[in-house]
C-alpha positions in Angstrom: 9.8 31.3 14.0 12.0 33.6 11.4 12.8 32.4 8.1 16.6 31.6 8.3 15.7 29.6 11.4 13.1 27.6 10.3 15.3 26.9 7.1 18.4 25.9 9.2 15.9 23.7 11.0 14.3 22.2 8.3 17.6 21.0 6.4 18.9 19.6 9.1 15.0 17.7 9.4 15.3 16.6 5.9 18.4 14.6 6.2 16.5 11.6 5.1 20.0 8.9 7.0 19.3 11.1 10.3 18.8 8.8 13.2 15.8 10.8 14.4 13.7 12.5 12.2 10.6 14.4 13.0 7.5 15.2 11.6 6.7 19.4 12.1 5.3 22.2 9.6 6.9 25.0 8.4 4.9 26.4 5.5 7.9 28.2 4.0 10.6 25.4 3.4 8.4 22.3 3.5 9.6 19.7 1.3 7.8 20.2 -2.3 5.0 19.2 -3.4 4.7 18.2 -6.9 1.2 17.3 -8.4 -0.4 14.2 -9.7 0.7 12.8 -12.2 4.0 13.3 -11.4 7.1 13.1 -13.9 10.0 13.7 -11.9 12.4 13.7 -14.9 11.8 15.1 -18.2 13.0 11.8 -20.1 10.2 9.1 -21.6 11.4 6.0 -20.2 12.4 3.3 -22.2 10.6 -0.3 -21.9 13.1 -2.5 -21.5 15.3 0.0 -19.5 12.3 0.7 -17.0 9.7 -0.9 -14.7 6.0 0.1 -13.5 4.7 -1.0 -10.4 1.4 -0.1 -9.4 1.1 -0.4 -4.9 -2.7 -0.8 -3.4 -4.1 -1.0 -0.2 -6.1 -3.1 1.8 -8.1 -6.3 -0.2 -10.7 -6.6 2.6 -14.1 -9.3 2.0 -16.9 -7.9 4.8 -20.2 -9.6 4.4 -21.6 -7.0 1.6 -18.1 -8.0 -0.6 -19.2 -11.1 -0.7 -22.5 -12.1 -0.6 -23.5 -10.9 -3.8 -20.9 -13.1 -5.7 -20.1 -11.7 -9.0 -16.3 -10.8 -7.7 -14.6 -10.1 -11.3 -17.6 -6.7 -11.5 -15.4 -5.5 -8.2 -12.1 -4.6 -10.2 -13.8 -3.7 -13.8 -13.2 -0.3 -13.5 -9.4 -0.6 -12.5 -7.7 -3.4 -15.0 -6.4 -0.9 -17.0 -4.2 0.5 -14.4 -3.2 -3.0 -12.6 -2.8 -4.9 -16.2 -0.6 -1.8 -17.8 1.4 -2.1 -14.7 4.5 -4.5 -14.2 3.8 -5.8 -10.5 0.7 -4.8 -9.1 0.7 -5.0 -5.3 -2.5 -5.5 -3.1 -2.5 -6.4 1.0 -5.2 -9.1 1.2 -6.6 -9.2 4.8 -7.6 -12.7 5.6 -7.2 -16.1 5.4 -8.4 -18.3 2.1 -9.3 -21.4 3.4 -12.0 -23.3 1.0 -12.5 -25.5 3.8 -14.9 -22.9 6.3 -17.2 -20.4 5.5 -16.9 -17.1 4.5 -16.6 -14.8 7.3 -16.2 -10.9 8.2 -15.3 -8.8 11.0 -13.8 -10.1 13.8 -12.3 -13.2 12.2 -12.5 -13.0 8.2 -12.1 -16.1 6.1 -12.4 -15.7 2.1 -12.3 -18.6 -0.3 -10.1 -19.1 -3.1 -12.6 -17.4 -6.0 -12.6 -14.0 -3.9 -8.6 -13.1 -4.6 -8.9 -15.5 -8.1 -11.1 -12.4 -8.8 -8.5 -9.9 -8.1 -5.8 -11.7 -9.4 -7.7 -12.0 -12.8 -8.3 -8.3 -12.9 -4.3 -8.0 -12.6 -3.1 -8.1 -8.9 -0.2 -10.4 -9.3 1.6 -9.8 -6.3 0.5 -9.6 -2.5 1.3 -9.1 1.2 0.1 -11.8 3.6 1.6 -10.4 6.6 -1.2 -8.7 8.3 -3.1 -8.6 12.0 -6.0 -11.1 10.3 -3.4 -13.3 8.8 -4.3 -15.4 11.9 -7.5 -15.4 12.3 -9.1 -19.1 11.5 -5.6 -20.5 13.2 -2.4 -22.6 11.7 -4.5 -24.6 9.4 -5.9 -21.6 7.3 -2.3 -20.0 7.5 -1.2 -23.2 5.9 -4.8 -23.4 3.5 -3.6 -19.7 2.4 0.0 -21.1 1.9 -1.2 -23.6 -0.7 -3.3 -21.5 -2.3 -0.6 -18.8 -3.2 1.6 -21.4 -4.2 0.0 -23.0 -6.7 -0.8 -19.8 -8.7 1.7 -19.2 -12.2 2.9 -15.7 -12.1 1.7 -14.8 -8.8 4.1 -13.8 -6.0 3.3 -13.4 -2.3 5.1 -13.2 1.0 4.3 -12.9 4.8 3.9 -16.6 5.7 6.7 -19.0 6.6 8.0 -21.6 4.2 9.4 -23.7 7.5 8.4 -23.3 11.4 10.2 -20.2 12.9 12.0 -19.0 9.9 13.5 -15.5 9.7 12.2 -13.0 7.4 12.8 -13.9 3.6 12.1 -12.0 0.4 10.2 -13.7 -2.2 12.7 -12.9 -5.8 10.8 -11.5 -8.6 12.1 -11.5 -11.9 10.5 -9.0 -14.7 11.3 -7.5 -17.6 15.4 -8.2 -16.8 14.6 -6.9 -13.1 15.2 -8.2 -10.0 13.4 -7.5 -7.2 12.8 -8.9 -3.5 10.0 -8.6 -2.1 9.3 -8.9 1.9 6.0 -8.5 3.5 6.2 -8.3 7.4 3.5 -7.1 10.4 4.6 -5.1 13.4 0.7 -6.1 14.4 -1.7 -9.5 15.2 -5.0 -9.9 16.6 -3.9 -12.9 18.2 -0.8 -14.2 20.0 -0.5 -17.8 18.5 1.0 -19.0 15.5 3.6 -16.4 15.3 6.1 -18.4 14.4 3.9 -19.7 11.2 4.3 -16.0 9.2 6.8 -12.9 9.4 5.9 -10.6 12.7 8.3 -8.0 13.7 7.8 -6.5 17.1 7.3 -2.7 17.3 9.8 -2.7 20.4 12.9 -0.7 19.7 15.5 -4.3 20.5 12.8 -5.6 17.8 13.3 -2.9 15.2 17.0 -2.9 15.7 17.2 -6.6 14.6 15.0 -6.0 12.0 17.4 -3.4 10.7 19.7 -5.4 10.9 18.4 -8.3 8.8 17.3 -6.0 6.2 21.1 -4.9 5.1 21.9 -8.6 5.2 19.1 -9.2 2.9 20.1 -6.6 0.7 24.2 -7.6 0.7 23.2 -11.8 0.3 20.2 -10.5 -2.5 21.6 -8.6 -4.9 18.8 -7.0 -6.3 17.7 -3.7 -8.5 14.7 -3.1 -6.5 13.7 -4.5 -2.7 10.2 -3.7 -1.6 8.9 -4.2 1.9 5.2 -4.4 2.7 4.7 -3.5 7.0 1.6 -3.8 7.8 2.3 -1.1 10.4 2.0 -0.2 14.1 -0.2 2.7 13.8 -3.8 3.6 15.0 -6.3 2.5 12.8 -8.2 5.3 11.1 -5.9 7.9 11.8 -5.0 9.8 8.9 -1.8 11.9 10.0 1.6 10.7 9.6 2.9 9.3 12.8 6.6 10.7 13.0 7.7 7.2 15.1 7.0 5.3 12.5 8.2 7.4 9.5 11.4 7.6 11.4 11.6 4.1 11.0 10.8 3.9 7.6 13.6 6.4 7.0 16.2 4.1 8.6 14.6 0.9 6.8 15.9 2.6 3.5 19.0 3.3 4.8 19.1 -0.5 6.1 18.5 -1.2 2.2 14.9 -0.8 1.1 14.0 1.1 -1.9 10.2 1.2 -1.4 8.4 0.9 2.2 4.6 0.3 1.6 3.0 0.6 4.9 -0.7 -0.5 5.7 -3.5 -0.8 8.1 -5.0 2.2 9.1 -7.9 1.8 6.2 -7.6 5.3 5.4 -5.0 7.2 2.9 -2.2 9.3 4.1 0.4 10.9 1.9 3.5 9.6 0.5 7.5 11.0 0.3 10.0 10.5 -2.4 13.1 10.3 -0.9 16.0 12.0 -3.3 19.7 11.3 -3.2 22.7 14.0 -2.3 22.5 14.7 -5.9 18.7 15.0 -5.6 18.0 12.1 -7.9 15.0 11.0 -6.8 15.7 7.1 -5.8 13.3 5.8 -3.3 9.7 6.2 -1.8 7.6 5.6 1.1 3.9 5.0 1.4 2.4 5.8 4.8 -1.1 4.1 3.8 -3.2 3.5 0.5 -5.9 3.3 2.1 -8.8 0.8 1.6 -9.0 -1.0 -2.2 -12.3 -2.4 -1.8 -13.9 -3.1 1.7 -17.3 -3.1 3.5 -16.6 -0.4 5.9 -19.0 2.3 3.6 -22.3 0.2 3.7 -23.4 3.3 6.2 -23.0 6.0 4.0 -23.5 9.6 6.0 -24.2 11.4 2.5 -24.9 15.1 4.6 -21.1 14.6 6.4 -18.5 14.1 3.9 -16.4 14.6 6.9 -17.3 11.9 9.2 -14.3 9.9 10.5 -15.1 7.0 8.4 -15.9 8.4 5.3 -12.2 8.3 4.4 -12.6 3.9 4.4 -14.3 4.4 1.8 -11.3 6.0 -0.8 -8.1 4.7 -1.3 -5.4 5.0 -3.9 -3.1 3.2 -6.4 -0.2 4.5 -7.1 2.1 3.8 -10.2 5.5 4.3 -9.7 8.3 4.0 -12.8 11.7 3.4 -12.1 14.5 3.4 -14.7 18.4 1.8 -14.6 19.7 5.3 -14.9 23.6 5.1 -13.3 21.6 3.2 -10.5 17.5 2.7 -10.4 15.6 5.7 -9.9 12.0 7.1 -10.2 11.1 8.2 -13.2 7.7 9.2 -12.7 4.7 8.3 -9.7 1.2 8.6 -10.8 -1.3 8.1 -8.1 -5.0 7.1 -9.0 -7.3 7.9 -6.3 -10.4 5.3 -6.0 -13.6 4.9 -4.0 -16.0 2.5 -2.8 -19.2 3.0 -4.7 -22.0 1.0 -4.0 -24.2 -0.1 -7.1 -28.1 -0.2 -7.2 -28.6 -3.7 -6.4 -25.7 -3.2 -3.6 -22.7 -4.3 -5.3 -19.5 -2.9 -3.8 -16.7 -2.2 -7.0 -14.2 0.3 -7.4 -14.5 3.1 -9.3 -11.6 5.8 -10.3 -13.1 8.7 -8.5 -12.5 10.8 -10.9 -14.8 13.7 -12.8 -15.5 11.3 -15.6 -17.4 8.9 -13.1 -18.8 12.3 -11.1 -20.5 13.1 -14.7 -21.8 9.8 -15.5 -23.4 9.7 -12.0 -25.1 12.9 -12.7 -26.2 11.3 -16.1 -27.7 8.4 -14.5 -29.6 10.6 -12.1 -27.5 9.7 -8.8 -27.3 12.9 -7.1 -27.0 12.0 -3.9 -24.1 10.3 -4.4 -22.6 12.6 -7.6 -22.8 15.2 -4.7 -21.2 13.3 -2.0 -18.2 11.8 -3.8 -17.3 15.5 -5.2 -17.1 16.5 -1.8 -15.0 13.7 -0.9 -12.6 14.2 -4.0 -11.9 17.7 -2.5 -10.7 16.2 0.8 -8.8 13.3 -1.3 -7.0 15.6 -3.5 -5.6 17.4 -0.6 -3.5 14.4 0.0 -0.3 14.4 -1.5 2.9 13.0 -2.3 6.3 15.0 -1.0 9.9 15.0 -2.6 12.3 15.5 -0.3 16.3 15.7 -0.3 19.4 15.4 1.7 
């Protein structure tokens, strides 16, 4: 393909309102990468004139997470970035229902002290609109209901206030912000109960509606900020960017959203920051951050940093800044990439996987793994964010 074609071609691809966008390579006018941590204006941002938000992945509790007990050692090594951080936004994936055990894969359960931990350690708002949001049935739904509700300071959304409702944000005010929040699934392991939290079908009627309700939202809510949380309609440990569902995220923005933070395929992918006509960078999408803390490394293939499920075991969170700048824009994202690392007496935490932590590893005479997680970090790094304009 010559240059001047592939340019023409990539502009018109790039249109970030185009009713169908797709996702092709073309080395020499892909959208730019910038690196990490990423100032996109020059300008410190004020305070009170700005706010940080900090988005995670997947909160998942397999029977390693929570066996051992000991829940506040699993977030130790990540408070500073959750607690300097506005909002802090996790997707927990299952049901907290004191009431039943504990259980993992096929049908979790966690009780209440497994999120109190992550809530201590500064998680303070989270996405409840998943495929295991049903797994113990309408009385856990309701248990996990409860539970949220009664927490000061905490905000959540993905489960219905009354039987059947529509979609509706949770309001968040901070710092002299205002922002909705709306966490929805496109997938559920089971076909019951769907009327007891926020599903939205990946059928095309479906995702027409949905459109359609998020611009109402956004006119009836005015807002400086509305986040959506999908848990999304895409494989599950896949790691490339399906160019369906980007195209939708695309047109979700349009409908009104300023920040899509799609979930569920357990590994990372990359994110885009979506510019204006002026390119002023104003909104972002996340295709997937990946695993926070799960169970899905406990069979660690330390000779294939490659394997397919190598990449549950990293994940990211991202800070984003935005600043009331003739309209709310983003001022700076800053993405912390994390792993899984499992802890001599088989304690899973999170660690920033980072060269400090490969150096204290070494130190402490873990090779194996000093050796293994530098290989990983290569193939984590290579995953990056994208600015893109109209």
């Amino acid at each position: 393909m010559g240059t001047q074609r592939c340019r023409a071609q990539k502009t018109s691809l790039l249109l970030i309102f185009s009713v169908s966008l797709l996702w092709v390579s073309c080395t020499s006018t892909a959208p730019s990468r910038f690196p990490k941590p990423t100032a996109i204006d020059s300008y410190q941002s004020e305070k009170e004139n700005s706010l940080t938000c900090a988005f995670a992945g997947d909160i998942m509790a397999h029977v390693v997470n929570f066996s051992q007990g000991k829940f506040d050692l699993i977030y130790k090594d990540i408070e500073d970035i959750l607690k300097e951080s506005d909002l802090s936004f996790a997707n927990l994936e299952a049901p907290v229902d004191d009431s039943l055990p504990y259980s993992a894969y096929p049908e979790f359960n966690m009780h209440h002290d497994y999120p109190d931990a992550a809530i201590k350690a500064g998680f303070n708002v989270f996405s409840l609109a998943n495929n295991h949001t049903n797994d113990k049935g309408k009385n856990s739904i309701a248990a996990t209901k409860k539970y949220f509700d009664s927490k000061q300071n905490v905000y959540s959304n993905g489960l219905c206030s009354k039987k059947g409702e529509e979609p509706r944000p949770t309001l968040i005010e901070k710092n002299g912000w205002k922002i909705l929040f709306l966490a929805v699934t496109e997938v559920m392991n089971y076909r019951t109960n769907t009327d007891l939290f926020y599903y939205v079908s990946p059928a095309k009627e479906s995702r027409e509606n949905f459109l359609r309700h998020i611009s109402k939202l956004r006119k009836e809510n005015p807002c400086d900020l509305f986040v959506l949380s999908i848990h999304c309609h895409d494989e599950e440990y896949v790691r490339t960017i399906n160019p369906t569902q980007r195209d939708f995220y695309l047109k979700l923005l349009n409908s009104g959203a300023d920040v899509v933070w799609a979930n569920h395929p357990h590994v990372a992918k990359g994110w885009e920051v979506i510019a204006d006509e002026n390119r002023v960078p104003r909104k972002i999408i996340f295709h997937a951050q990946g695993n926070t803390i799960s169970g899905q490394r406990q069979e660690v293939e330390f000779d294939n940093p490659d394997a397919k499920r190598a990449y549950t075991g990293e994940g990211f969170i991202t800070q984003v800044t935005f600043k009331k700048d003739e309209g709310v824009k983003i001022a700076q994202v800053n993405p912390h990439l994390i792993t899984t690392y499992i802890l001599p007496d088989w304690h899973f935490v999170i660690k920033k996987l980072n060269d400090s932590f490969l150096n204290e590893l070494k130190k402490e005479g873990r090779n194996t793994w000093a050796k293994y997680l530098s290989e990983r970090k290569k193939r984590m790094d290579k995953i990056e964010g994208k600015l893109i304009w109209q």
